[in-house]
C-alpha positions in Angstrom: 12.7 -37.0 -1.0 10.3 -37.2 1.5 10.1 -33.7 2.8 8.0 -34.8 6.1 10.9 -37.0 7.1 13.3 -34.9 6.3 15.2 -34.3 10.2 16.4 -30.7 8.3 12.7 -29.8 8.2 11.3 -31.3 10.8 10.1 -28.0 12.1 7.2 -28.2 9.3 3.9 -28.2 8.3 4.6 -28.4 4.8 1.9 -28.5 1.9 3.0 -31.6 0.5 0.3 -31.2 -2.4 2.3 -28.3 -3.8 5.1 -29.2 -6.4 6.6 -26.6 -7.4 6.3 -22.6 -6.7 3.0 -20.9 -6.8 2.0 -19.4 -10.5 -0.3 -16.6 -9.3 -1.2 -14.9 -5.8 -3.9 -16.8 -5.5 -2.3 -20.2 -5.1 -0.1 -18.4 -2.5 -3.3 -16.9 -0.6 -2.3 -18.4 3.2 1.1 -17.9 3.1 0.3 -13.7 1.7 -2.3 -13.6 4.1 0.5 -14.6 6.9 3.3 -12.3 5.5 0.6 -9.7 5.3 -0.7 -9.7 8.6 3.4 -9.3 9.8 3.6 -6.2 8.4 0.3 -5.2 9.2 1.4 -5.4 12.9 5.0 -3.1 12.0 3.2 -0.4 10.4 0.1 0.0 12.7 1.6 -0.7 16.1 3.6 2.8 16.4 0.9 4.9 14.5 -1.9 3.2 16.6 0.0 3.8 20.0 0.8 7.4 19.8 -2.5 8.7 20.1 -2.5 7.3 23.2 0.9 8.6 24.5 -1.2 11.3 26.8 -3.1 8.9 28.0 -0.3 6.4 29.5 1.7 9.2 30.6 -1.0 10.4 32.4 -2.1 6.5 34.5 1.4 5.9 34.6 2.5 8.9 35.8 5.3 8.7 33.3 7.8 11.7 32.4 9.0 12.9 28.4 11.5 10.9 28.7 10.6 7.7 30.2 7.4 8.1 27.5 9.5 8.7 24.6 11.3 5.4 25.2 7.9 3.3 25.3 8.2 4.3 21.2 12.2 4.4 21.1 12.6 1.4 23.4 10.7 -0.5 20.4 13.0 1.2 17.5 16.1 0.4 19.1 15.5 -2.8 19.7 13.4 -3.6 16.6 16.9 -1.7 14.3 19.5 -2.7 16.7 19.1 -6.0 15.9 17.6 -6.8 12.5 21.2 -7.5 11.0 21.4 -9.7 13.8 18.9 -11.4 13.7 18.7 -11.5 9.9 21.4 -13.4 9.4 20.9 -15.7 11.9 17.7 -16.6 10.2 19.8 -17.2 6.8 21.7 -19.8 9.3 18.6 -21.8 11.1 15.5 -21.3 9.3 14.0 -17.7 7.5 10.4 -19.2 8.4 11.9 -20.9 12.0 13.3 -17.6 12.9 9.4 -16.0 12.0 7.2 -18.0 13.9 9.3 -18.2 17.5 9.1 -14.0 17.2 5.4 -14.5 16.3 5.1 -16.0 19.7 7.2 -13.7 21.1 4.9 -11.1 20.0 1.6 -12.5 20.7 3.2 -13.3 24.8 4.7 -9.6 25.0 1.5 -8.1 23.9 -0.4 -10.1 26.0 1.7 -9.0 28.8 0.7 -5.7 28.3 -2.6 -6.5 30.7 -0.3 -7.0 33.7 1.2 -3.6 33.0 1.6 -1.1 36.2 4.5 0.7 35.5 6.1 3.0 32.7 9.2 0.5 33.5 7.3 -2.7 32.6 6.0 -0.8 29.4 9.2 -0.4 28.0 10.6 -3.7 29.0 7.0 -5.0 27.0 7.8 -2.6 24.2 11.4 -3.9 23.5 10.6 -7.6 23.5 7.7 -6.5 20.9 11.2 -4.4 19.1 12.8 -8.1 19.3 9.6 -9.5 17.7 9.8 -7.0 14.6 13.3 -7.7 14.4 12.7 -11.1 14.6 9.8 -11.0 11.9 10.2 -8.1 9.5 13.1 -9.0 7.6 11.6 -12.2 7.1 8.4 -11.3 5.3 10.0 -9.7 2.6 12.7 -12.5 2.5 9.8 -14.9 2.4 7.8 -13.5 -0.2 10.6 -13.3 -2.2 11.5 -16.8 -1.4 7.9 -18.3 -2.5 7.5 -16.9 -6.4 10.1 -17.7 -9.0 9.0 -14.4 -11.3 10.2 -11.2 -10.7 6.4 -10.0 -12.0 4.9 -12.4 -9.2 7.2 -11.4 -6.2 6.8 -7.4 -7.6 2.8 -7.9 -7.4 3.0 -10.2 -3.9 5.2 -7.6 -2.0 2.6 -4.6 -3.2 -0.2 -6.4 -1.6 1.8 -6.6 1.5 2.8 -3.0 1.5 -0.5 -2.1 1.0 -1.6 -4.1 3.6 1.1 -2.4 6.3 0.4 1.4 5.1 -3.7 1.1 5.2 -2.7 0.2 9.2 -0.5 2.8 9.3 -3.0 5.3 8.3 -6.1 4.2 10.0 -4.0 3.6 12.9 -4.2 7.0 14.4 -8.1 7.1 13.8 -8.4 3.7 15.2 -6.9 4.7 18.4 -8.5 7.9 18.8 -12.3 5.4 19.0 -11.1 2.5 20.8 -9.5 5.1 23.5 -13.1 6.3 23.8 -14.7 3.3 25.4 -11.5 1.3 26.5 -8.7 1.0 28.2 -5.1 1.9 26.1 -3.9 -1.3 26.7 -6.5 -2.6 24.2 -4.2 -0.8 21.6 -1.3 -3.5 22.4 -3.2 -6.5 23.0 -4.8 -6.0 19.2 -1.5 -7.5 18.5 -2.6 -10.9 20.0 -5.1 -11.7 17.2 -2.6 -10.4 14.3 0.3 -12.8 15.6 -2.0 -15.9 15.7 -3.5 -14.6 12.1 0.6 -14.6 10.8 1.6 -17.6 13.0 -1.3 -20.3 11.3 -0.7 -18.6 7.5 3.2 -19.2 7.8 3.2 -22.3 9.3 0.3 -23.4 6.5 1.4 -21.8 3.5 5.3 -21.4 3.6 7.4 -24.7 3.2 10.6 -24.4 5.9 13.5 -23.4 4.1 15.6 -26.0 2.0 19.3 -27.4 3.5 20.6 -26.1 0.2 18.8 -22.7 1.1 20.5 -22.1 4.1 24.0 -20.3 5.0 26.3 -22.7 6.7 28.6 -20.3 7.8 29.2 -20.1 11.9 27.6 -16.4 13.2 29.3 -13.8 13.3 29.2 -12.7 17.3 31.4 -10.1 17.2 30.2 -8.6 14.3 26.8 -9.1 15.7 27.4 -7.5 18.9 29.0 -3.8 16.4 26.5 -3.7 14.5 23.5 -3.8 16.8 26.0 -1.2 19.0 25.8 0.8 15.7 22.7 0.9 14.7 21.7 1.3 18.2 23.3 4.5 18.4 22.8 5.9 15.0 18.9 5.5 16.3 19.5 7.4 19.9 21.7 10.3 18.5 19.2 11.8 16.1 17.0 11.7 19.2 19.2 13.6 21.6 19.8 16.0 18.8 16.4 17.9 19.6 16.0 16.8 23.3 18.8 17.7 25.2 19.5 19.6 21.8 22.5 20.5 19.6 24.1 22.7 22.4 24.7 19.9 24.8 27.9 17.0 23.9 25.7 14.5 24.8 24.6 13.8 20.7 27.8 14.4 19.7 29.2 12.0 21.7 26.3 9.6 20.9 27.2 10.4 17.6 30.9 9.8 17.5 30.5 6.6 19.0 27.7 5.4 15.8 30.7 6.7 13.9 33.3 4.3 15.8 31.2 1.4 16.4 30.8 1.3 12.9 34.5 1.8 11.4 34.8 -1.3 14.0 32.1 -3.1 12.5 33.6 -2.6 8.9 37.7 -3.1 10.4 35.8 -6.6 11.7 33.7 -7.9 9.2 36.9 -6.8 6.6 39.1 -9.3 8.5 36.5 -12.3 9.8 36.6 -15.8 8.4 33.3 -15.7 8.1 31.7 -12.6 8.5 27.9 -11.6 9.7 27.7 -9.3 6.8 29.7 -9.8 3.3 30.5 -6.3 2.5 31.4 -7.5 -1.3 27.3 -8.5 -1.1 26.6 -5.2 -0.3 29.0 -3.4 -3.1 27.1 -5.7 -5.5 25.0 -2.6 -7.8 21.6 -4.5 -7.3 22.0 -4.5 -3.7 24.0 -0.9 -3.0 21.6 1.3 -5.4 18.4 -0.5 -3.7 19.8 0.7 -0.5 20.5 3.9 -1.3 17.1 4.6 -2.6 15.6 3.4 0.3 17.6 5.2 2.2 16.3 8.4 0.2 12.9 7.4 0.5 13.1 6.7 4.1 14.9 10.4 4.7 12.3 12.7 2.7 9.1 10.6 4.3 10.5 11.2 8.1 11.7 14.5 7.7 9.1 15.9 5.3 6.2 14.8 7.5 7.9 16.3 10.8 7.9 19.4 8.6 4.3 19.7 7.5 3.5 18.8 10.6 4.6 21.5 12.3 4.0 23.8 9.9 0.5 23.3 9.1 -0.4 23.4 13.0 2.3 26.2 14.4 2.9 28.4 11.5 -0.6 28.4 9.9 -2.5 27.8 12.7 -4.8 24.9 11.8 -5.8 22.7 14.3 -4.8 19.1 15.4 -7.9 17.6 13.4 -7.8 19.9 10.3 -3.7 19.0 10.2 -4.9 15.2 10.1 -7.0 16.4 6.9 -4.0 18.1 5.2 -1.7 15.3 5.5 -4.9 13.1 3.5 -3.1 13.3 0.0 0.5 11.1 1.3 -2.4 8.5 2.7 -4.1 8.7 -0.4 -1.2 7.9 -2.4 0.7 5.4 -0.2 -2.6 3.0 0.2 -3.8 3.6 -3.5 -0.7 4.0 -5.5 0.2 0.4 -5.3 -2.5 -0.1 -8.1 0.2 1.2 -10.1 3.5 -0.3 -9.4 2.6 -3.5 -11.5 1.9 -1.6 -14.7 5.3 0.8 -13.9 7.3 -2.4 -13.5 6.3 -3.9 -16.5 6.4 -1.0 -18.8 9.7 0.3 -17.8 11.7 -2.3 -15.7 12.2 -2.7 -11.7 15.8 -0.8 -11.9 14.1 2.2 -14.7 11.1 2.2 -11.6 13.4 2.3 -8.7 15.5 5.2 -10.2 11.7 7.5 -11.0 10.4 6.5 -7.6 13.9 7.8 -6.0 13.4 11.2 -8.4 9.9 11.6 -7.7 10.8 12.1 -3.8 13.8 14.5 -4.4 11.5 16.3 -6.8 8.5 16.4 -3.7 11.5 17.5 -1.1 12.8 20.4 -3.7 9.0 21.6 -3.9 8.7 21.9 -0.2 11.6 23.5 0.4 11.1 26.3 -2.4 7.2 26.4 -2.5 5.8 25.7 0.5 5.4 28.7 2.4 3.5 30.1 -0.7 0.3 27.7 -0.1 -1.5 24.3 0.6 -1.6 23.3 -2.7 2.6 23.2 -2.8 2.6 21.5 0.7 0.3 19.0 -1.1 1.9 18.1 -3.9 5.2 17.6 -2.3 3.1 15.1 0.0 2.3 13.4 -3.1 5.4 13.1 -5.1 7.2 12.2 -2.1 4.7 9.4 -1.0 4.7 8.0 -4.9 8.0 7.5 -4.8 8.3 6.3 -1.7 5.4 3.6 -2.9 7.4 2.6 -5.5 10.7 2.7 -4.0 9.7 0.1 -1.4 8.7 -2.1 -3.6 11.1 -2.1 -6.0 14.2 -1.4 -4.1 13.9 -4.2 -1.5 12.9 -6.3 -5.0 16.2 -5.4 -6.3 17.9 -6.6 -3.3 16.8 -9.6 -3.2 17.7 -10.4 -6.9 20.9 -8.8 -6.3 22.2 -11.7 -3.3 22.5 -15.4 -2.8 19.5 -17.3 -2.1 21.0 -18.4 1.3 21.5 -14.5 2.2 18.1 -13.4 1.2 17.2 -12.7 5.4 20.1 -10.5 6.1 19.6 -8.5 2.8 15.9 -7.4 4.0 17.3 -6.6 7.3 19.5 -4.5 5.1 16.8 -2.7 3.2 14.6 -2.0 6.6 18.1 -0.9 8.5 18.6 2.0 5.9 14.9 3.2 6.0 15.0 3.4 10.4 18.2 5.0 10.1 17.4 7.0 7.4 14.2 7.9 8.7 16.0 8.7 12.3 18.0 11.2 10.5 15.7 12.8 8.8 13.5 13.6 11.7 17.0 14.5 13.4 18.0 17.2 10.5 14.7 18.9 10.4 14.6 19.5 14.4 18.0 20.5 15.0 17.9 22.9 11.8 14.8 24.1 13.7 16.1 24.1 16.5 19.1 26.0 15.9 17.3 28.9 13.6 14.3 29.4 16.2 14.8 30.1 19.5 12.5 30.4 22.4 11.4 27.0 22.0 8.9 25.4 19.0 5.9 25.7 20.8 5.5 29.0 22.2 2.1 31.1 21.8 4.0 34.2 21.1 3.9 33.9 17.2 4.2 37.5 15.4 5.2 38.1 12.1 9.4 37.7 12.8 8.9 34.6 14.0 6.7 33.2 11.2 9.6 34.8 9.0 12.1 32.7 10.9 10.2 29.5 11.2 10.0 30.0 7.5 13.2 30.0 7.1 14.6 27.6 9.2 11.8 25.0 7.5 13.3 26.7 4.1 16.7 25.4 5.1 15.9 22.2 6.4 13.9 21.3 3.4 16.7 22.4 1.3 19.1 20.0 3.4 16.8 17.2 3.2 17.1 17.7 -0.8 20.9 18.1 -1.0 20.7 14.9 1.3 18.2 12.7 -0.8 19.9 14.0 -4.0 23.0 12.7 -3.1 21.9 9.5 -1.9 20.2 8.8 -5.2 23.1 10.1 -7.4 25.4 7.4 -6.1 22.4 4.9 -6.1 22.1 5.7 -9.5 25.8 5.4 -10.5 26.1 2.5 -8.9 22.9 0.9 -10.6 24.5 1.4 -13.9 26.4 -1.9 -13.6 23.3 -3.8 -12.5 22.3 -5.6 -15.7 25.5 -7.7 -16.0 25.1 -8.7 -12.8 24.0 -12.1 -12.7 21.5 -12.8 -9.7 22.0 -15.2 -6.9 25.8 -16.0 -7.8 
């Protein structure tokens, strides 16, 4: 078949020359520099634009709240509608779906040069959210999609990764000297160049998916419209837990409703013809255990971080700069320890991998929780263990998902695996404040700071900790339960 005259693809620039998938990462070069580049922009537009929070709230005369939703506009949108959007991408076209939000990103970010009002901000920030939703799923779909060897797609999604978390920790830094001799709005439009870069690799190197590839089934709109209700509002509520705070009903009744949009969402997807999300897809082992260890990962990297954070630079006093220094070890490991995931994989397996990398972060939470008051050098090596198994979870998890689901579901399944880690990572941050929040009163960041307080803050980030742990554990218990049944799974039934 001629693929150029194929109405089904006529979306295409296909590279004709190509016969079959690519046998190494170098034949795939363009289309990994494309998928790259995509999550390049997830991971560094968040870290990159807080450091200049101050800065807008101060020319845009913004208040708390209208400035925490230029970050939570994004997430909400960016969650809300990954499932969405995910499988309407299965439907139409994984790579289709990819390069309209590319241009959707690259006009949003461009719009943020005609910016002159906290308002417009947000409305920008949420059609970037739309973007990502739009984009994000599909990278890891995609890659998938373009090797035929588990070793190959293993090694391809680690470059990625790698890719995304060197933005995400240069971000910050990045910020901090561009702020210096420009304007903040330089930190959005650095988006522009990044689209184009993902646009012209996808469009080059990634064939548009095959008729056989694609799920015929109508969309779900009902479905859709629950679960981007759902996950909307399981991202808000762990907000409102620490601002208006666990005293007021307004996070509990945020809360409640997550809770009933989602019974809905299952009650609907149970009884639809043809539902947006399969739930017997997501009971498969493959697919249930990856989610639950990213899940875990996702948990102990949010809420451990908010932790340190506030430890190093309230309860120990260092400074702003020195508190960047002390979080160097999870950098370190997260940007170098994909060096390593290759050589775990092969030695002991993806699913033996995915169940150390999910033990490795209880292990760093437990450390935290038990050690950490006693010194740095605990505080550090919790950074580290959690961070390595976060490394290796994220690769191998979302791996193990893919293998786990139908080729024509392969879009909706990544939406899956980045769902659990912004929920997860939502509540995580949400546990740590409000346990905070609830053992220390007076407010976080007070001055007054004698020795009953320190006592106090050490325990309330004792018992946080030790929630996070009880959390994680769980969550990788029943991940690894349900992983037991994995290898007679067959893949891609």
């Amino acid at each position: 078949m001629d693929v150029r005259r194929d109405p089904v693809l006529e979306d295409t620039d296909v590279p004709t020359e190509v016969s079959g998938p690519p046998k190494s990462l170098r034949e795939a070069g363009v289309a990994l520099a494309g998928l790259s580049a995509v999550f390049l922009f997830e991971m560094l537009d968040n870290s990159i634009l807080n450091v200049a929070l101050p800065t807008i709230g101060r020319e845009l005369s913004a208040s708390p709240t209208a400035l925490q939703w230029v970050t939570g506009g994004y997430a909400v949108a960016f969650g809300g509608l990954m499932l969405a959007l995910g499988a309407l991408a299965d439907r139409v076209g994984r790579r289709r779906i990819m390069l309209v939000g590319l241009v959707l990103l690259g006009a949003a970010s461009l719009a943020t040069a005609f910016v002159g009002t906290v308002e417009q901000l947000i409305a920008v920030r949420v059609a970037m959210g739309v973007a990502a939703a739009m984009t994000t799923p599909g990278s890891l779909a995609l890659a998938f999609r373009l090797f035929d060897e588990d070793g190959l797609r293993v090694r391809a999604t680690t470059l990625i990764s790698t890719v995304g978390l060197a933005g995400l920790a240069v971000g910050p830094t990045l910020g901090g000297l561009v702020l210096a001799f420009a304007p903040w709005q330089v930190l959005l439009l650095v988006n522009v160049p990044i689209a184009a870069l993902a646009f012209l690799g996808i469009r080059r190197g990634i064939p548009a998916d095959r008729p056989d590839e694609l799920h015929r089934a109508p969309v779900d709109a009902a479905g859709a419209l629950l679960a981007t209700a759902t996950i909307g509002l399981a991202l808000v509520a762990p907000t409102l837990f620490v601002d208006p705070g666990p005293a007021s009903p307004v996070p509990w009744l945020a809360t409640a409703a997550a809770v009933v949009t989602a019974v809905l969402f299952v009650v609907r997807e149970r009884a639809a013809r043809h539902p947006l999300l399969d739930l017997a897809l997501v009971g498969r082992p493959l697919v249930s255990s990856g989610l639950a260890f990213k899940a875990a990962s996702g948990l102990a990297t949010a809420g451990l971080g908010y932790l340190v954070t506030l430890q190093l630079q309230l309860d120990w006093g260092w400074t702003p700069a020195r508190a960047a220094v002390g979080m160097l070890p999870q950098v370190v490991v997260l940007i170098a320890g994909g060096a390593v995931i290759g050589p775990l994989v092969t030695r002991v397996g993806l699913d033996r991998a995915a169940r150390l990398g999910a033990g490795a972060v209880v292990c760093g939470l437990a450390v935290h929780a038990l050690l950490g008051r006693l010194g740095y050098v605990w505080v550090a090596l919790a950074l580290v263990l959690v961070a390595a198994g976060m490394r290796v979870v994220g690769v191998v998890a979302g791996t193990n998902v893919m293998r786990g689901l139908p080729a024509d579901r392969t879009t909706v399944g990544a939406a899956l695996v980045d769902t659990a880690g912004e929920v997860s990572t939502g509540v995580g941050v949400c546990v740590g404040g409000t346990i905070l929040a609830a053992l220390l009163s007076g407010g976080i960041a007070t001055s007054a700071w004698d020795s009953d307080r320190v006592a106090r803050f050490d325990q309330a980030v004792t018992w946080a900790g030790l929630t996070l742990t009880v959390l994680a554990a769980a969550l990788v218990g029943w991940g690894m339960l349900r992983g037991r049944g994995s290898a007679a799974q067959p893949e891609h039934e």
